[in-house]
One Martini backbone bead per residue (centre of mass of N, CA, C, O) as a GRO file, in nm:
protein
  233
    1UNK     BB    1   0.095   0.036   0.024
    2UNK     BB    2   0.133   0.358  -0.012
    3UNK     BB    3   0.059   0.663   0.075
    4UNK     BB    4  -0.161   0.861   0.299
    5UNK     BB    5  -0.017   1.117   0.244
    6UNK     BB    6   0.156   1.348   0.143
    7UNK     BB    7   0.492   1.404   0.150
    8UNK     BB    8   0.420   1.712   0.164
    9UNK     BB    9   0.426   2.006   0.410
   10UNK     BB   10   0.617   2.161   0.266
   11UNK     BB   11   0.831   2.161   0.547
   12UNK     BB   12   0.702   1.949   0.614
   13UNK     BB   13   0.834   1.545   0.604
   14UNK     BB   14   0.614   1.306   0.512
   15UNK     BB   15   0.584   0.957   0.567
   16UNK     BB   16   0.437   0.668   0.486
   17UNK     BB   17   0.373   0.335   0.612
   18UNK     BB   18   0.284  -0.028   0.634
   19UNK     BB   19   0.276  -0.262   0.892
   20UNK     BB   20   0.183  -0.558   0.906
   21UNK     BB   21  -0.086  -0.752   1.002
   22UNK     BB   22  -0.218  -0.463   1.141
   23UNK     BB   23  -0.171  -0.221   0.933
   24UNK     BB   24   0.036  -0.014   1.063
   25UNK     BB   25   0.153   0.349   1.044
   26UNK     BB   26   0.440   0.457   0.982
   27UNK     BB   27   0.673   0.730   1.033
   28UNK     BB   28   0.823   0.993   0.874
   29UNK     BB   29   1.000   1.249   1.013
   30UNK     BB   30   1.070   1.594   0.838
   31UNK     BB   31   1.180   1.887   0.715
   32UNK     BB   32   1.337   1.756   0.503
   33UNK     BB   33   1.565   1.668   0.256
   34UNK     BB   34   1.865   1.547   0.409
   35UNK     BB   35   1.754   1.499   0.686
   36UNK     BB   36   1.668   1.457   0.969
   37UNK     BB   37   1.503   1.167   1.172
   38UNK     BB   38   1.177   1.064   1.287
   39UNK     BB   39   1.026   0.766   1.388
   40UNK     BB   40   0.726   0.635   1.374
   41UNK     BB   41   0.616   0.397   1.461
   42UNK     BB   42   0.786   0.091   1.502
   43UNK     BB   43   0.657  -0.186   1.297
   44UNK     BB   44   0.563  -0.477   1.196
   45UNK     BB   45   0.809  -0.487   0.915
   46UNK     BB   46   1.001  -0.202   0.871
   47UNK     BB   47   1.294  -0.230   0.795
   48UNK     BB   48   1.286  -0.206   0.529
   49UNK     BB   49   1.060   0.029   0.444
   50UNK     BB   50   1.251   0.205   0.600
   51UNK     BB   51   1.486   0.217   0.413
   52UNK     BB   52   1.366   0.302   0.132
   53UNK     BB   53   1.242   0.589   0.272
   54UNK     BB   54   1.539   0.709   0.354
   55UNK     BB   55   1.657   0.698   0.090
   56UNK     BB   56   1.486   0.837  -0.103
   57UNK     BB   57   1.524   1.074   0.143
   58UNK     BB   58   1.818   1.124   0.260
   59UNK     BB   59   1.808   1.053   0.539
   60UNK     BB   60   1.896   1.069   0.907
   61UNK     BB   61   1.835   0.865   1.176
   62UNK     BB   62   1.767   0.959   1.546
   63UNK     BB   63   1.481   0.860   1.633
   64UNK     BB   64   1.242   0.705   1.824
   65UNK     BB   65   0.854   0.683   1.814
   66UNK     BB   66   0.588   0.620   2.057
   67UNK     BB   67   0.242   0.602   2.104
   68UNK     BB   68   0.247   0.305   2.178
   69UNK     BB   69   0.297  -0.064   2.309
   70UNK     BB   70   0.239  -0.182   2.100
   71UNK     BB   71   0.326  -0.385   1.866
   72UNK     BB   72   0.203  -0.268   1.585
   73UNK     BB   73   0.426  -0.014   1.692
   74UNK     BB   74   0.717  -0.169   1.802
   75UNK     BB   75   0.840  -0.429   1.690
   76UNK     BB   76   1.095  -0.323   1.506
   77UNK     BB   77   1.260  -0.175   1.713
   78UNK     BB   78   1.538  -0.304   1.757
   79UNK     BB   79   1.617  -0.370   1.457
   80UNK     BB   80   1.628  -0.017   1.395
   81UNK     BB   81   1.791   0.064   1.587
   82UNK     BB   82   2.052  -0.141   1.514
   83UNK     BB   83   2.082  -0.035   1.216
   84UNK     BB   84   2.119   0.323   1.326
   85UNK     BB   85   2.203   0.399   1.584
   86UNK     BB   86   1.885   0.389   1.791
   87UNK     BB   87   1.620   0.520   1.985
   88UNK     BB   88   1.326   0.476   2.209
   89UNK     BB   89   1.072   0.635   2.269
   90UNK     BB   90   0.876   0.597   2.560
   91UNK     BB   91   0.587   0.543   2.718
   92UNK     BB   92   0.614   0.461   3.037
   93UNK     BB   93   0.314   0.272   3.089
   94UNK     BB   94   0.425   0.105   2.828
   95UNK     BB   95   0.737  -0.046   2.852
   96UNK     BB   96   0.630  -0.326   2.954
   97UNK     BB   97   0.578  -0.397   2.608
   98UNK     BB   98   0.843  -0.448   2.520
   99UNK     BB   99   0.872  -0.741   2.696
  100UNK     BB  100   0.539  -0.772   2.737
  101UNK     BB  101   0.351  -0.830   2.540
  102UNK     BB  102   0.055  -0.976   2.649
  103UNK     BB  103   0.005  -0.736   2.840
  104UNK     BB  104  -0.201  -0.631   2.547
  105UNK     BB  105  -0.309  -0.870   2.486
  106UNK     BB  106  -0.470  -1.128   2.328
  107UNK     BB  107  -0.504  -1.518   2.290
  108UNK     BB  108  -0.459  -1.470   1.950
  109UNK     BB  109  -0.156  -1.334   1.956
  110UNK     BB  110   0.065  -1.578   2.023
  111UNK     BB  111   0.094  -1.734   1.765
  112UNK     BB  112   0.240  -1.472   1.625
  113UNK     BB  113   0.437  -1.443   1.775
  114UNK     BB  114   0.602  -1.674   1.777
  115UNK     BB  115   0.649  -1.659   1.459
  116UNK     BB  116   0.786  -1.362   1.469
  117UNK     BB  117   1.014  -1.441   1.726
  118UNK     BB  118   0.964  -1.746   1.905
  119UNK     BB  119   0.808  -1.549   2.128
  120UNK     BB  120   0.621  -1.363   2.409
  121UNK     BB  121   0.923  -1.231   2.444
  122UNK     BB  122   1.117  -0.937   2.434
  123UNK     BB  123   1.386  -0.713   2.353
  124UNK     BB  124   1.495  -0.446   2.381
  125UNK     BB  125   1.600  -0.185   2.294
  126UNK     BB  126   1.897  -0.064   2.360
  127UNK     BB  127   1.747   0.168   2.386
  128UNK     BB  128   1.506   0.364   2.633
  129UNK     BB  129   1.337   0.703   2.667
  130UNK     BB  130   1.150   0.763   2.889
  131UNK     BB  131   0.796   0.930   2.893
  132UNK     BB  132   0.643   1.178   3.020
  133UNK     BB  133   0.329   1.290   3.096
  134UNK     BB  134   0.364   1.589   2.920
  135UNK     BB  135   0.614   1.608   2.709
  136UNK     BB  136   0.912   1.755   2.603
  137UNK     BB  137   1.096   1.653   2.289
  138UNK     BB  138   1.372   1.756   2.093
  139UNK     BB  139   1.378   1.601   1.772
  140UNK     BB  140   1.533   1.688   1.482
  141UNK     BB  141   1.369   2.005   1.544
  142UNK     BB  142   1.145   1.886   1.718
  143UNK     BB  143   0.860   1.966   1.909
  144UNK     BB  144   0.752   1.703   2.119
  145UNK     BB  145   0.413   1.631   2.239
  146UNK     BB  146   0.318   1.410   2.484
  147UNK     BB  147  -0.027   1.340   2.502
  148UNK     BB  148  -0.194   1.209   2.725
  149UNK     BB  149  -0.439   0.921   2.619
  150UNK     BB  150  -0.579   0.690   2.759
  151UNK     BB  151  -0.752   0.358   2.727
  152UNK     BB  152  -0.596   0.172   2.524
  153UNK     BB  153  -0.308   0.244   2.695
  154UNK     BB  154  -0.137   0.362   2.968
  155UNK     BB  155   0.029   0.516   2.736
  156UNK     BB  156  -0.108   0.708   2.562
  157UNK     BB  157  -0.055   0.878   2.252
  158UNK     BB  158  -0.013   1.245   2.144
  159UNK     BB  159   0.228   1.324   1.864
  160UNK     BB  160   0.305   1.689   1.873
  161UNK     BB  161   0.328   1.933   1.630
  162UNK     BB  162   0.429   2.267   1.470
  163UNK     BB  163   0.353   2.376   1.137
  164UNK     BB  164   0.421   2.731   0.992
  165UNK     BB  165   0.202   2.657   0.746
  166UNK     BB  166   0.006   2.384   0.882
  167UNK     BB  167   0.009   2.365   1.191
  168UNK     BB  168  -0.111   2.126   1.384
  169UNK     BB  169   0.006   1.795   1.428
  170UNK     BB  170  -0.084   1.442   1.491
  171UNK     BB  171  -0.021   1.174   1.624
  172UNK     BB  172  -0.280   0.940   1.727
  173UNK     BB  173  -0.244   0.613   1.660
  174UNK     BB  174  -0.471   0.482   1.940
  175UNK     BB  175  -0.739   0.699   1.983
  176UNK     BB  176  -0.796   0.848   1.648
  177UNK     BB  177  -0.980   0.787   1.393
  178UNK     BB  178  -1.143   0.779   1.120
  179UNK     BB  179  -1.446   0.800   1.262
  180UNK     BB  180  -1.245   0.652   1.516
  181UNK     BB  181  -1.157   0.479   1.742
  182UNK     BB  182  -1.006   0.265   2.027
  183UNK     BB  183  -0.982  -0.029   2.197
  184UNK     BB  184  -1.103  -0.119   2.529
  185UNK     BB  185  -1.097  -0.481   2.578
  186UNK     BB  186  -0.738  -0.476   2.649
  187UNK     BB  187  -0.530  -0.510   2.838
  188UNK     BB  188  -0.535  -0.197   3.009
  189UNK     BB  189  -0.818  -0.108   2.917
  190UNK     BB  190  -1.057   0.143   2.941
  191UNK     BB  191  -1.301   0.326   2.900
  192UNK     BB  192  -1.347   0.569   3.096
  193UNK     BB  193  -1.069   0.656   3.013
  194UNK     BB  194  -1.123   0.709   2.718
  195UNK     BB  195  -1.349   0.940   2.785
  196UNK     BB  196  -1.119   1.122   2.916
  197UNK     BB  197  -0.951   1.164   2.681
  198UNK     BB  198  -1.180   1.298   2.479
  199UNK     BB  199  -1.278   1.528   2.639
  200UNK     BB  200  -0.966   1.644   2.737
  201UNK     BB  201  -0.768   1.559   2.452
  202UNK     BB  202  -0.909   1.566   2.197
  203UNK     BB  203  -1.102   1.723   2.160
  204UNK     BB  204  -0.992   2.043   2.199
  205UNK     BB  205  -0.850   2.007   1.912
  206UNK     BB  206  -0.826   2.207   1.667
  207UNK     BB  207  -0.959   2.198   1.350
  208UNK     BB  208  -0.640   2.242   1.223
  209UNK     BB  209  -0.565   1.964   1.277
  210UNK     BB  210  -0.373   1.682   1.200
  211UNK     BB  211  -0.440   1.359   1.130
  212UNK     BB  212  -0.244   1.058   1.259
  213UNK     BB  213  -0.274   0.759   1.230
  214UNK     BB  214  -0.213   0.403   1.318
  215UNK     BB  215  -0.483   0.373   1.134
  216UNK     BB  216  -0.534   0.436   0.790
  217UNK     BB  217  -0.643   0.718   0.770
  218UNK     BB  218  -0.597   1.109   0.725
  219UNK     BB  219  -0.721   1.373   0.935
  220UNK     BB  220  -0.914   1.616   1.074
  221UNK     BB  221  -1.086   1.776   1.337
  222UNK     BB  222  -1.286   1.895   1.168
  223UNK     BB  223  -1.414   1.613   1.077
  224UNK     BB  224  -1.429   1.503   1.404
  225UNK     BB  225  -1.602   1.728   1.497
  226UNK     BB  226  -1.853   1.603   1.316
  227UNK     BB  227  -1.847   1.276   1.275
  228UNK     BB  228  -1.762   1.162   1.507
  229UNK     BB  229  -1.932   0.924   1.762
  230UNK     BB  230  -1.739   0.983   1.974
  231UNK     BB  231  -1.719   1.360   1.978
  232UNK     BB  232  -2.077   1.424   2.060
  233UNK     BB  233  -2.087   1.650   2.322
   0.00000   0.00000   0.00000
């Protein structure tokens, strides 16, 4: 499948990948072309297509960034960090799911681990740097802002920063799709917890918010304000 919005928003250079049985989003983001580069969810089966997009525009990954530690979302995150000698950001309460996908998980996951992995536990990858919720760091020249919003998993963030031409963007994981939000009945999620993300920190997301999904296409605050079901308080 190939990108799901333009390679290029002006002064930023953003790529998207799907990777793996899960068809998750992946994402490269720069400046520009032959700039530094932040990759987003290193997820199942990245490291190919991620070296592939990485030649294709010149960059040069400096860090990897999760949005939460579901496997379809970290998988590759070992792999990509030994082959680029790179860390991975990861919010703290799910760093746990990093050497125990298992513990976000159900029990029709485990045979795909196993086949995937050889076992239902992973190594971490060689760094990981603890991600406190709702703070900023700064990599590859974009400040990025890791705005907690459990409830699909206890550490789901959405990673926000500002574009000087098209304001606002955020990755936004499994917390919010085009029309549609994250499922919360996986060990971690809570509904509860859920709807008080959505209404804390999801809906006041202004209107011209870019919105990058961890599943899907790519929508805007602007749509989601006005059809998910999910946000209509």
């Amino acid at each position: 499948m190939g990108p799901i919005l333009p390679d290029k928003l002006d002064v930023v250079l953003i790529t998207s990948i799907v990777t793996g049985p899960f068809q998750a989003n992946c994402y490269v983001l720069a400046a520009q072309e032959g700039a530094d580069a932040v990759i987003v969810d290193p997820g199942m089966e990245a490291l190919e297509p991620l070296g592939r997009a990485l030649d294709k525009h010149h960059l040069t990954p400096v860090a990897m960034v999760c949005t939460h530690g579901h496997i379809d979302h970290i998988g590759d995150a070992r792999r990509v960090g030994l082959a680029h000698d790179i860390g991975l950001w990861c919010p703290v309460d799910d760093r746990h799911l990093l050497r125990d996908p298992m513990a976000g998980l159900l029990d029709f996951a485990a045979p795909m681990l196993e086949a995937s992995y050889g076992s239902t536990h992973l190594e971490e990858p060689e760094e990981v740097v603890d991600v406190a919720p709702n703070s900023h760091h700064e990599i590859a020249g974009f400040d990025l802002e890791f705005l907690h919003a459990p409830g699909h998993t206890p550490g789901c963030s959405l990673i926000r920063f500002t574009d000087p031409e098209h304001g606002p963007i955020v990755f936004s994981g499994d917390v919010l799709f085009a029309g549609s939000i994250g499922r919360t009945d996986m060990p971690g999620g809570d509904p509860a917890v859920m709807d008080a993300s959505l209404r804390e920190v999801v809906h006041p997301l202004p209107d011209p918010t870019h919105v990058l999904p961890g599943h899907g296409p790519a929508t805007t605050m602007w749509a989601e304000h006005r059809t998910n079901p999910y946000l209509q308080f």
